[in-house]
Each structure stands twice: as C-alpha cells, then as structure tokens.
N, C-alpha and C positions, 0 to 999 in steps of 0.2 A: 437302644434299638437292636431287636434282635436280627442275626445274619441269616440268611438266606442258602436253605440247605441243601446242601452237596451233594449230589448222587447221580440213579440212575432209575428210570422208570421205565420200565418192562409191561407191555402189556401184552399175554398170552392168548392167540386164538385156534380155533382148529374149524376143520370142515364141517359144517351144520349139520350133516349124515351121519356124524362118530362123536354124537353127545355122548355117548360111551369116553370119552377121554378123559372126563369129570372124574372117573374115578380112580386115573391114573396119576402120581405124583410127577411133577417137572424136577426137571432135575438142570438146575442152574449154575455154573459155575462162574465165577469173577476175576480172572487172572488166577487161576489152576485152584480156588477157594471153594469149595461145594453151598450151594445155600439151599437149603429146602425150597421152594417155590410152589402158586398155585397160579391156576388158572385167572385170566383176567388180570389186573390192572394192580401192581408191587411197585415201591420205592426199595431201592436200597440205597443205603451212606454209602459213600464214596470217598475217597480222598480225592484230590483234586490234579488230573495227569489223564495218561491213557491207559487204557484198561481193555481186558480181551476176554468177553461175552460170548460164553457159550451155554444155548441153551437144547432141550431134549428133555422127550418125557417117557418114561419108565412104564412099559408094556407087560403087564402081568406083575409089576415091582420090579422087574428084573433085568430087563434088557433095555436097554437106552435109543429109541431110533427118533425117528424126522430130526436129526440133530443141524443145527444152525449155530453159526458161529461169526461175529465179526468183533472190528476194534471201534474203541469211542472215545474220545476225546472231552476229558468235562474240567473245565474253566471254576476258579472258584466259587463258590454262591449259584453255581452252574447246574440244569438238573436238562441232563440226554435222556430223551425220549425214543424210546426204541421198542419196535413191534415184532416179536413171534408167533409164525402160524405155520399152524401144522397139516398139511396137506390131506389129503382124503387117504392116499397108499402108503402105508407105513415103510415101503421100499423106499419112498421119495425123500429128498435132503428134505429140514425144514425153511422156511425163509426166514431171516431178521438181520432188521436193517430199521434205519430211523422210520420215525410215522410221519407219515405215511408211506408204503413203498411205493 
C-alpha cells in the first residue's frame, strides 16, 4: 500500500484585469529554499513539521512584489492547502493563507 504524499499545495491567483501576470514568474520560497513556481494550482514534498511560505511574483523578472508570507503545519501523509492572490496594485501585500480565505 502506497503512503500518502507529504506536502504542500499552493494555488496561485491574481486580479482578472492583470492577465498580464501570466507572464511573470512566482517566486516561492519554503523555509528560506527558492522554488521556481507558476501560476495556478503546484504540489510541493514536504517533510512533515512546520514550514514558513513565502510567496511573490517577479515584475519585469526582477523585482519581487504582492509578497505574502505565512507558517503551515503539515502532519505526516498530510497535504496543506494554501491559496495566493495577488491583488490588482502591485503596492498592495499579497494575501495567503489556507483555502479558502
């Protein structure tokens, strides 16, 4: 019987007026680890403990803003579901937190 996989499910959204965001990379980090990331709906492995998610997406490649950040908690065999959205003013933090906010 296989185990039941460990991680963390990210699903990335932004304001429906800046589908321009498509062609910015996220820029996700895992406890201070960089992960490449895209828009929409990722797994990542995890080990099984708390963990501190931060995510932001790269404006021109270059500049990191709507940045959002919390901690999560994932239990063995355990998979945390957690939503980022990126607000319409790139001034503005971004939000993320479990899903639904």
């Amino acid at each position: 019987m296989a185990a039941s996989p460990t991680g963390i499910e990210l699903t990335a959204k932004y304001f429906i007026l800046n589908f321009l965001n498509v062609l910015f990379p996220l820029k996700i980090s895992i406890d201070g680890q960089e992960i490449k990331g895209r828009w929409g709906t990722e797994f990542y492995p995890v080990q099984p403990g708390g963990h501190s998610v931060t995510v932001a997406w790269k404006a021109y490649w270059l500049i990191p803003i709507n940045k959002g950040t919390t901690t999560v908690s994932v239990g063995e065999g355990e998979v945390a579901r957690l939503q980022y959205y990126a607000p319409w003013l790139f001034l503005l933090p971004g939000k993320l937190g479990p899903t639904p906010f």
